[in-house]
C-alpha positions as a Python dict, from the first residue, in 0.01 Angstrom:
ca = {
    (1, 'X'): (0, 0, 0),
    (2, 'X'): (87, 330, 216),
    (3, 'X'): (508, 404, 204),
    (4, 'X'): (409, 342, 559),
    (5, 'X'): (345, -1, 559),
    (6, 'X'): (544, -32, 252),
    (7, 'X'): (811, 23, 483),
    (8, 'X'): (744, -181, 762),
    (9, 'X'): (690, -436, 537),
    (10, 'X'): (1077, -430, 351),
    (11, 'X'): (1229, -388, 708),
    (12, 'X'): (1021, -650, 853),
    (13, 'X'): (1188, -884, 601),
    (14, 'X'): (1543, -738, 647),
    (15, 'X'): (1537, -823, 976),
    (16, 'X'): (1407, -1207, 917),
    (17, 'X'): (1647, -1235, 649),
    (18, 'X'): (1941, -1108, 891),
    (19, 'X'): (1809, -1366, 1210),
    (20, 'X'): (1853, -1595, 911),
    (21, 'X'): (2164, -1490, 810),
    (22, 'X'): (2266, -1526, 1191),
    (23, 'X'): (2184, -1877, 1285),
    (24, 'X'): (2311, -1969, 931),
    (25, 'X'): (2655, -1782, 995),
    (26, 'X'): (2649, -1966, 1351),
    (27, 'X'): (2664, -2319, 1221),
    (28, 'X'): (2895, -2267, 951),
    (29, 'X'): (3281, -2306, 963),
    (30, 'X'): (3285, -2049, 704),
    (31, 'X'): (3101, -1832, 533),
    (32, 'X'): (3077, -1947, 201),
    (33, 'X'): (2819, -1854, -5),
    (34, 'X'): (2721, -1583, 181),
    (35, 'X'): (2796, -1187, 190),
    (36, 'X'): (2847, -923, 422),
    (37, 'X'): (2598, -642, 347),
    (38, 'X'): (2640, -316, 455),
    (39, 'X'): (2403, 25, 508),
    (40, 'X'): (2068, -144, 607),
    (41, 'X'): (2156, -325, 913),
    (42, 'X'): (1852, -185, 1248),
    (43, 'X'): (2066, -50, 1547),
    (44, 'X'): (2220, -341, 1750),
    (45, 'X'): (2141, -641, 1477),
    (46, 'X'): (2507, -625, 1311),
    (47, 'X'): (2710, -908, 1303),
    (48, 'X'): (3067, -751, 1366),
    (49, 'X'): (3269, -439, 1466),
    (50, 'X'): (3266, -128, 1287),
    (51, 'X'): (3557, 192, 1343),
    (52, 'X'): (3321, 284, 1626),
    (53, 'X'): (3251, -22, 1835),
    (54, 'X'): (3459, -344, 1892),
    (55, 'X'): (3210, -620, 1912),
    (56, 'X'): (2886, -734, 1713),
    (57, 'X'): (2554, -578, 1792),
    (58, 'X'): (2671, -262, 1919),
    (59, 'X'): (2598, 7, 1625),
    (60, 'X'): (2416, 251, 1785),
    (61, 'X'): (2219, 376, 1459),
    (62, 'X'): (1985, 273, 1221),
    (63, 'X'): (2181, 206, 842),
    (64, 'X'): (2518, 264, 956),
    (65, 'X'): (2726, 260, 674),
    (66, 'X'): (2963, 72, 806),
    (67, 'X'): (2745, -215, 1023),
    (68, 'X'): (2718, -512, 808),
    (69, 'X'): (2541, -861, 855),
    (70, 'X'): (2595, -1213, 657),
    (71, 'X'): (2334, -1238, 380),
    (72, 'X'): (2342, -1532, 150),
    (73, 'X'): (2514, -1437, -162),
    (74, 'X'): (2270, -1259, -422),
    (75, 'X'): (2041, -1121, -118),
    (76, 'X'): (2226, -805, -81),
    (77, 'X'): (2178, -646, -407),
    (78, 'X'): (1822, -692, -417),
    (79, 'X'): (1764, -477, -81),
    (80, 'X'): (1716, -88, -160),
    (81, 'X'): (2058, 107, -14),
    (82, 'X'): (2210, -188, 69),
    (83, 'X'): (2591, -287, -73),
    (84, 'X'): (2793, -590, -53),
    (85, 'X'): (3143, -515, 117),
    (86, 'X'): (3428, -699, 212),
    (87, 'X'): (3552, -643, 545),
    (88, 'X'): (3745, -866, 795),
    (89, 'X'): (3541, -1005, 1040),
    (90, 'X'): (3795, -968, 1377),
    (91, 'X'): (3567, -1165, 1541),
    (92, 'X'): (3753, -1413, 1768),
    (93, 'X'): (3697, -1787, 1677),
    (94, 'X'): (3580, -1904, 1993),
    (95, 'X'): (3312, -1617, 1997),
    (96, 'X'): (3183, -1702, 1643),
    (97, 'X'): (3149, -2077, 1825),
    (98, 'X'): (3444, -2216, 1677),
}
């Protein structure tokens, strides 16, 4: 496999795993067993706000350090330059459907 498709292929599952992560993180109260992981995350798919935006889905770059999405726990460390952090999601409740 070309580093081409290689490619397409490991950010083709990123992205599933973080529309999974979404809808997962939608129906919970909390977020318990799950992560937030950082450094991967496509332009506009993160799931809070970063020092440079105030809302969710508004990172303008591809891997922003900083733009993070809910993974379940153990995901995370298995994706190449991803990292788990621990960051307050300032999320209002009745935005996260609460």
């Amino acid at each position: 496999m070309s580093n081409s498709n290689l490619l397409r292929t490991a950010m083709a599952s990123l992205l599933a795993l973080g529309a999974a992560s979404v809808a997962t993180a939608a129906l919970a109260d909390d977020h318990e067993g799950q992560e937030q992981c950082a450094g991967v995350i496509k332009a506009g798919k993160n799931d809070c706000a970063t020092s440079t935006n105030a809302c969710h889905s508004h990172v303008t770059t591809d891997s922003n350090p900083e733009a993070w999405v809910y993974l379940p726990t153990g995901t995370c460390e298995k994706i190449v330059g991803a990292r788990v952090v621990k960051v307050v999601d300032p999320t209002p409740k009745d935005k996260k459907g609460n």
